[in-house]
C-alpha positions as CSV (number, residue, x, y, z in Angstrom):
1,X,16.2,16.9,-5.2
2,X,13.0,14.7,-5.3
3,X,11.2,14.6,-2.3
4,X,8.6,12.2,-0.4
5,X,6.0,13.5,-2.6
6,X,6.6,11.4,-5.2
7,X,5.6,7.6,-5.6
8,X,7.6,4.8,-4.6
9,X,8.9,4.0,-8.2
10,X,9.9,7.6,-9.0
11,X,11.9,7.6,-6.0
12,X,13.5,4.9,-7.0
13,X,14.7,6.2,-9.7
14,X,15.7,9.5,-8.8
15,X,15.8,10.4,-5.2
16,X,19.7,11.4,-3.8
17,X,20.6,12.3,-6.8
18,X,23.4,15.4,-6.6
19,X,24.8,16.2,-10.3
20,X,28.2,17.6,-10.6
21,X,28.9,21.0,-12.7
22,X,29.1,18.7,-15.7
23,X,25.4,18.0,-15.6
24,X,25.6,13.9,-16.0
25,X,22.6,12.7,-16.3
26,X,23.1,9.3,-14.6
27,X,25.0,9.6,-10.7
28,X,28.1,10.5,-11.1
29,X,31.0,7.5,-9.7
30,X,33.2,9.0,-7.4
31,X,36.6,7.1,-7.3
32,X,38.0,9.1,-5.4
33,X,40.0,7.9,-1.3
34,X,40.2,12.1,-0.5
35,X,39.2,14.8,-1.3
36,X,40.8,18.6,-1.3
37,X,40.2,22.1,0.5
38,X,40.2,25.4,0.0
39,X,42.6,26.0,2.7
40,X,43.8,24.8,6.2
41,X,41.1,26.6,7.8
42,X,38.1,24.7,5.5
43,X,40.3,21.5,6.0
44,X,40.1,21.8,9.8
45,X,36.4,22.9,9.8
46,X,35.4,19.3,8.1
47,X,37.7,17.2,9.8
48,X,36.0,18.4,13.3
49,X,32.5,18.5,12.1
50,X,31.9,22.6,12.1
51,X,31.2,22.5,8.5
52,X,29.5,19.6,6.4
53,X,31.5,18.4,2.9
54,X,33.6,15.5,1.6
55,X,36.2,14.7,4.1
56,X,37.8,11.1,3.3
57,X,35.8,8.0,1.8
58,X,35.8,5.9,4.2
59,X,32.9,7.5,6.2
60,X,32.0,10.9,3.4
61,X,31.9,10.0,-0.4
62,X,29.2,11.5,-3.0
63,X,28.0,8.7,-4.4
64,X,27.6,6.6,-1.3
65,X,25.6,9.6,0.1
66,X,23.2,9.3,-3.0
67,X,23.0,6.1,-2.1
68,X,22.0,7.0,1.5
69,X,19.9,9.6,0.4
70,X,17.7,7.1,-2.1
71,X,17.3,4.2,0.3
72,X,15.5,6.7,3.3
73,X,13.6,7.8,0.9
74,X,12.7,4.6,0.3
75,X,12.1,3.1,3.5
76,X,10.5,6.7,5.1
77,X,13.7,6.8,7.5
78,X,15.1,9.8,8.5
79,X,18.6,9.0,7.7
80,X,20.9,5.9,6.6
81,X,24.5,4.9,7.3
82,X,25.7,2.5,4.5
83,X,28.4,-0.1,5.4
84,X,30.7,-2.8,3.4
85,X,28.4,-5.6,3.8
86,X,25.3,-6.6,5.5
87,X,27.6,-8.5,8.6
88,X,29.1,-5.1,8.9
89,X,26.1,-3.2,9.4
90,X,24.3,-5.5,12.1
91,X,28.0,-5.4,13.3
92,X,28.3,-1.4,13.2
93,X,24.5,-1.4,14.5
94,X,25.4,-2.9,17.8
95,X,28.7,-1.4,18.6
96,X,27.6,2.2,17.8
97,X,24.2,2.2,20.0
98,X,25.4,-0.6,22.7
99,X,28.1,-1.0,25.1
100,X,30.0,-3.9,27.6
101,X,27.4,-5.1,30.2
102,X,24.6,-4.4,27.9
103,X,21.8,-7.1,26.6
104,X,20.1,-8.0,23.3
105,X,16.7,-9.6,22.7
106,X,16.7,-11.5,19.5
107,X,14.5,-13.6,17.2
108,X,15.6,-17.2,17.5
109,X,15.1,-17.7,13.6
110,X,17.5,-15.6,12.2
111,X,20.9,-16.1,9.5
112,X,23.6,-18.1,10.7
113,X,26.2,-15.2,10.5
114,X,23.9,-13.2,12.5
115,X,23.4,-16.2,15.3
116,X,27.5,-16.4,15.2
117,X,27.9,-12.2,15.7
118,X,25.6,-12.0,18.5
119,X,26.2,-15.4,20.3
120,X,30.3,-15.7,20.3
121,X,32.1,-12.5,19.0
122,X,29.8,-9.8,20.8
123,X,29.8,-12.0,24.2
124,X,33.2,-12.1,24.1
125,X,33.0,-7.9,24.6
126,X,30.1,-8.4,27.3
127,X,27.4,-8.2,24.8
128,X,24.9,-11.1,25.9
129,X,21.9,-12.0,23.7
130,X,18.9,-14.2,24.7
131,X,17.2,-16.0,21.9
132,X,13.3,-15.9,22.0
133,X,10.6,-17.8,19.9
134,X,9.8,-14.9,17.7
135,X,6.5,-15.0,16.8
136,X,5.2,-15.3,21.0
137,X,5.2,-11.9,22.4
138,X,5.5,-12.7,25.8
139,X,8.7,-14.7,25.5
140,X,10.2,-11.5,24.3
141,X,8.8,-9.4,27.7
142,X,10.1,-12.4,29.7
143,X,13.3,-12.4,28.1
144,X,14.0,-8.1,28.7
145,X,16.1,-7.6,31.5
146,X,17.1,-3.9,32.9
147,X,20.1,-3.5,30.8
148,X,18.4,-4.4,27.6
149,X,19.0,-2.2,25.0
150,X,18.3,-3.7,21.8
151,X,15.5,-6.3,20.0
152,X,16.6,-7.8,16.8
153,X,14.2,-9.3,14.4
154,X,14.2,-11.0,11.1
155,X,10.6,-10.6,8.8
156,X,10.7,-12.9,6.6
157,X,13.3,-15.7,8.4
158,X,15.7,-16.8,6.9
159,X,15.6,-19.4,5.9
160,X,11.8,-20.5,7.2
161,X,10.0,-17.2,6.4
162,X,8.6,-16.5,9.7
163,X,6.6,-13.4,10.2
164,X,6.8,-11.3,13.1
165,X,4.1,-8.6,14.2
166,X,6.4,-5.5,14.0
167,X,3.8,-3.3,15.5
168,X,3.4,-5.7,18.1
169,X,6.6,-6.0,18.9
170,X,7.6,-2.4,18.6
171,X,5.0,-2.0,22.1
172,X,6.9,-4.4,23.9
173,X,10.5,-3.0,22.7
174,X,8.8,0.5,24.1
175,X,7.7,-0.6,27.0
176,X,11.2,-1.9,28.1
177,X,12.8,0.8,26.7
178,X,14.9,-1.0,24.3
179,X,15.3,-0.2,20.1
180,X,13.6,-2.5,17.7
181,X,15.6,-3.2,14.9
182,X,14.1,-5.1,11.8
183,X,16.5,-6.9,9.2
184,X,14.3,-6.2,5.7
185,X,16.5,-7.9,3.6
186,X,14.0,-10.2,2.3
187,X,10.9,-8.0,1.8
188,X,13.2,-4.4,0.9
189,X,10.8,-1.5,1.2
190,X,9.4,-2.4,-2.0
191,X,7.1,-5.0,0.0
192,X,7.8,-3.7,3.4
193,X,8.5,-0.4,5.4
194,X,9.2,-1.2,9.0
195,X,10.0,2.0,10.2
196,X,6.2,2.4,9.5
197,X,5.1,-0.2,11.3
198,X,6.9,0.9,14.6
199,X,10.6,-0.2,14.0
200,X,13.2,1.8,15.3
201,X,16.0,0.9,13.0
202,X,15.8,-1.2,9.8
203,X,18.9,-3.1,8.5
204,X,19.7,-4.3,5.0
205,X,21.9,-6.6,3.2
206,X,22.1,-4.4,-0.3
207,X,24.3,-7.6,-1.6
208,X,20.5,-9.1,-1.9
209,X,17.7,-7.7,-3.7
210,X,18.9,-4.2,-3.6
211,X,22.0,-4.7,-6.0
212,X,19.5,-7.4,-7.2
213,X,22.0,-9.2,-9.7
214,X,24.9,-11.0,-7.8
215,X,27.5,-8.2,-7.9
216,X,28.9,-6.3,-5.2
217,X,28.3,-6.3,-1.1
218,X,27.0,-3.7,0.4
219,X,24.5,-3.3,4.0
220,X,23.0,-0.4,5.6
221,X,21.4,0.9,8.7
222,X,18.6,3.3,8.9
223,X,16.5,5.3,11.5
224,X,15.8,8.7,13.4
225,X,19.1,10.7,12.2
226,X,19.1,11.6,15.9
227,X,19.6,8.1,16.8
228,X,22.2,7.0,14.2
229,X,23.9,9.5,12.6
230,X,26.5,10.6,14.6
231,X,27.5,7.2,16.6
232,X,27.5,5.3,13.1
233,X,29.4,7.5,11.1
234,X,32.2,7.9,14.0
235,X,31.9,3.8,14.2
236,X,32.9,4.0,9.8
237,X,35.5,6.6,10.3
238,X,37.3,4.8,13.7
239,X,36.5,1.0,12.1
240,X,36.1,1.7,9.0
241,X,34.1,-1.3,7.8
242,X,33.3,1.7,4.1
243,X,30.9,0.9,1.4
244,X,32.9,1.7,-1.7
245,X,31.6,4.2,-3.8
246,X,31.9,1.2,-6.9
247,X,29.5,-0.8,-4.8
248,X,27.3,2.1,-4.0
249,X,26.5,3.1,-7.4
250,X,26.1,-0.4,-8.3
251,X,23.5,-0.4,-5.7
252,X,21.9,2.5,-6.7
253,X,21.5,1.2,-10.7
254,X,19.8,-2.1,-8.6
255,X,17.4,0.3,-6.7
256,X,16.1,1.8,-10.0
257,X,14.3,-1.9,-10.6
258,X,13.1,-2.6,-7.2
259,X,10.0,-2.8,-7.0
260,X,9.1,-4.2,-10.6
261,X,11.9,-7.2,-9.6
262,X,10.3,-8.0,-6.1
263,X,6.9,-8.4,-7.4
264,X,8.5,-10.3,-10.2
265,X,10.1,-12.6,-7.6
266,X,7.1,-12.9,-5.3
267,X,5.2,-14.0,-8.7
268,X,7.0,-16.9,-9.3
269,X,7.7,-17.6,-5.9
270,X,4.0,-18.2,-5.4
271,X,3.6,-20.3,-8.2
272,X,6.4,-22.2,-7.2
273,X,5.2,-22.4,-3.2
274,X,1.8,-23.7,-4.7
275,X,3.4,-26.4,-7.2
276,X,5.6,-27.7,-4.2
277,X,3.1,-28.1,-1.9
278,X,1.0,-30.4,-4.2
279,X,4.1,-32.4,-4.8
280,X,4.3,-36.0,-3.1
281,X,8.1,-35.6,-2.3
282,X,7.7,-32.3,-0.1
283,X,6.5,-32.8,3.1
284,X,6.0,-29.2,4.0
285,X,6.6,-25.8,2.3
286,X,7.4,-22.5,4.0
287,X,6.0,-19.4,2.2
288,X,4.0,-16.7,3.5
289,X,2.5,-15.8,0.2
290,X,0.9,-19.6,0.9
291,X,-2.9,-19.6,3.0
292,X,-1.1,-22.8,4.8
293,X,1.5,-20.6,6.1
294,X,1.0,-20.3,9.9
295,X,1.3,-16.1,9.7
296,X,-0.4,-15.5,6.5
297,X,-3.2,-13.3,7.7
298,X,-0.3,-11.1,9.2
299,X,2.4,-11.2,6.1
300,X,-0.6,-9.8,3.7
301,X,-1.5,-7.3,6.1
302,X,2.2,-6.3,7.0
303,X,3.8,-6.9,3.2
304,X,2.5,-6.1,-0.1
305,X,3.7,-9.7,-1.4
306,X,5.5,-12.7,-0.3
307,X,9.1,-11.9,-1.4
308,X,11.5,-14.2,-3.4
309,X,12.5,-16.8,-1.0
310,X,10.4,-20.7,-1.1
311,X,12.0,-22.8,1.5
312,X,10.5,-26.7,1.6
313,X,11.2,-30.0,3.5
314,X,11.8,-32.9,1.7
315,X,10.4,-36.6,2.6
316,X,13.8,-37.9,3.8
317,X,16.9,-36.0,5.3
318,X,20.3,-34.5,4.1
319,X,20.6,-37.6,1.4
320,X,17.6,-36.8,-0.5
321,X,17.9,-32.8,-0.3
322,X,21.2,-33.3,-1.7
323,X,19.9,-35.2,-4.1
324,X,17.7,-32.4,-5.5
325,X,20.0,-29.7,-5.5
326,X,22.5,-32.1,-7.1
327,X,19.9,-32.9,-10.1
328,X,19.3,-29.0,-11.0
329,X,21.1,-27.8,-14.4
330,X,20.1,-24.6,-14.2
331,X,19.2,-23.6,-10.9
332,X,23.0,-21.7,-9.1
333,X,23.6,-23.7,-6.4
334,X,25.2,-21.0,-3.8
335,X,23.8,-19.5,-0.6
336,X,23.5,-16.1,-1.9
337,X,19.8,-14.8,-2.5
338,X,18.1,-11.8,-4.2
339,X,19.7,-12.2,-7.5
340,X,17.9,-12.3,-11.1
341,X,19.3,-15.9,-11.1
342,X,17.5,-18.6,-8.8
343,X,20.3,-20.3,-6.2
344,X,19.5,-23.0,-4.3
345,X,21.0,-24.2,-0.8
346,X,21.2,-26.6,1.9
347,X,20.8,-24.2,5.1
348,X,21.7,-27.3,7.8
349,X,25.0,-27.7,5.7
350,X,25.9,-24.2,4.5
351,X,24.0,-21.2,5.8
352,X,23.4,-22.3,9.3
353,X,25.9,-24.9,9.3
354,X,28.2,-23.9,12.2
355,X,25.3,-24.0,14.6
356,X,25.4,-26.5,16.6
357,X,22.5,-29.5,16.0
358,X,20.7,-28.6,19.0
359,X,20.3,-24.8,18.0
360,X,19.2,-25.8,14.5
361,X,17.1,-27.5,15.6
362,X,15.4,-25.5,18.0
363,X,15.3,-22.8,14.8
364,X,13.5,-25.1,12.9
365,X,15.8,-26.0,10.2
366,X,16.5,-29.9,9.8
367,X,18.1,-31.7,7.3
368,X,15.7,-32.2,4.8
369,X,15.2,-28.3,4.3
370,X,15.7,-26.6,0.9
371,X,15.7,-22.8,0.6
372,X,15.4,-21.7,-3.0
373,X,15.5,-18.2,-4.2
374,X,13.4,-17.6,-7.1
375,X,15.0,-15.7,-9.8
376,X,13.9,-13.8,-12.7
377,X,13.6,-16.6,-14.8
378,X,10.8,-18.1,-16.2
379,X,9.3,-20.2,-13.4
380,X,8.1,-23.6,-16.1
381,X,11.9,-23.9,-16.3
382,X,12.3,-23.5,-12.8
383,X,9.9,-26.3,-12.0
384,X,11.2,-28.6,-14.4
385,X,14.8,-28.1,-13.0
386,X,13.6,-28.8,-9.2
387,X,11.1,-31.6,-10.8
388,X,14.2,-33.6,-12.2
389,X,15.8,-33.8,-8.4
390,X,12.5,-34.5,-7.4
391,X,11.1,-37.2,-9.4
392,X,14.3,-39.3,-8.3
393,X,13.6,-39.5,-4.6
């Protein structure tokens, strides 16, 4: 088994990985809903927990566990619960650790889906969330109340890449005695561990970067194995919101090309950012790879780069962004991100469009925002695509 005392990349690579008695040199796919026992005794000794093995795969499979076992290494947790879908495990996340009556702190600038979970479907079980300005420390102490129990942060936004001092805020969650959990899905702890930092709890969407090519869902939630373990993997055996083991090796083929893929991203992305600001259509661009972005200082000092993701207002409103994404040829217009291929989306209309006007507004996102997620292509033919919407306004 490698351990932490390798580098970043080798981990990567080879962290979690258990071979079978064949000896495979790639991790082995484990198709597989059950598994058998030796006898009724060993059968009743896993099924209560007295001895650790394979039980059923919707909460114990081999490959998933690689996976597991790869991405702590990766982001220096302790231990990681992987889950269907990124939803899922923001989902799994709150009802493991939380119950009725309690009360969630949370960033203000977070994904649509996200807003949706925390503001409607957990309030209807007595889960109430207060929404803070993220980047103002003392609206989150003003917001905690004695029953609050969790803070929930995106760094990078989605979609306006805000950056939120997670060392900072990991005093205040302290202080109030509530968990900090940080949603890394745009940095992955190829730019960004913040578990390091003072996080609690990190949370992933692997259908992003981590699968890195468009393929499968996936999500994940890691932390102190004391904190996690046992109320996540009894929320994935009662639920049973799994990650299949297809998904999870997929996922662990996208990890092996991490790191070189986010600082391939983060390179076009800030040529991109750069090109877009100069350009007399865009009124404003949001990237914190950018000296104009209002949390620079703190991005370069908390990431390693400035991740994927360029979102930019355009002089006008929903007409003219429209008519920019409508004007790509080869840009994927679709609100996934983190994929070798760039996509490009409307966040008012698509993302973040069943908030209500007033909340998106408040968030920051009107209707002459782009979000683009820069791809692995080359970034000339990039620019021309988003030049030809452009140049029509």
């Amino acid at each position: 088994m490698i351990g932490n005392e390798y580098d970043f990349e080798t981990q990567a690579v080879r962290a979690g990985t258990a071979r079978s008695q064949f000896n495979e040199h790639s991790e082995a796919m484990y198709l597989t809903s059950s598994f058998v026992f030796d006898s009724a005794a060993e059968a009743a000794r896993r099924f209560s927990g007295e001895e650790e093995g394979m039980v059923y795969s919707r909460y114990t499979n081999p490959t998933v566990q690689m996976l597991e076992t790869r991405l702590a290494a990766l982001e220096g947790a302790e231990f990681c619960v992987s889950t269907s879908s990124g939803m899922s495990a923001i989902l799994g996340l709150v009802m493991s650790l939380m119950s009725a009556g309690d009360h969630v702190v949370a960033s203000r600038s977070l994904f649509g889906a996200t807003v949706q979970l925390f503001n409607n479907l957990l309030r209807r079980f007595g889960i109430e969330t207060t929404f803070v300005e993220p980047a103002r420390m003392d609206r989150w102490q003003a917001a905690v109340r004695p029953n609050t129990r969790l803070f929930f942060v995106e760094t990078p936004s989605n979609p306006l890449t805000e950056i939120i001092d997670i060392g900072a805020l990991s005093e205040v969650a302290r202080k109030s005695g509530a968990l900090l959990a940080v949603d890394n899905c745009f940095c992955t702890p190829a730019l960004q561990r913040p578990i390091e930092q003072g996080a609690d709890l990190v949370v992933h969407s692997a259908t992003k970067y981590l699968d890195g090519q468009g393929r499968v869902l996936g999500g994940a939630v890691l932390g102190k194995r004391e904190v996690i373990q046992a109320p996540m993997t009894g929320f994935l055996r009662s639920a049973g919101p799994a990650l299949s083991p297809f998904n999870a090796w997929v996922i662990l083929k996208g990890l092996e090309t991490l790191r070189l893929r986010m600082l391939a991203h983060s390179q076009s992305a800030q040529q991109l950012a750069l090109w877009l600001e100069q350009h007399p259509r865009v009124a404003r661009v949001f990237y914190p790879g950018l000296a104009s972005h209002p949390q620079h200082d703190l991005a370069m000092r908390q990431q390693s780069a400035g991740g994927g993701v360029v979102s930019f207002e355009i002089k006008g409103g929903r007409k003219e962004a429209w008519k920019v994404i409508d004007s790509t040829k080869m840009i994927s217009i679709t609100a996934n991100l983190g994929d070798a291929k760039s996509t490009i989306t409307h966040p008012a209309s698509t993302t973040h469009g069943k908030l209500s006007a007033e909340v998106r507004s408040a968030a920051g996102i009107n209707e002459g925002l782009l979000r683009l997620a820069v791809g692995l292509e080359a970034s000339a033919d990039i620019k021309s695509d988003l030049d030809r919407g452009l140049s029509q306004i």
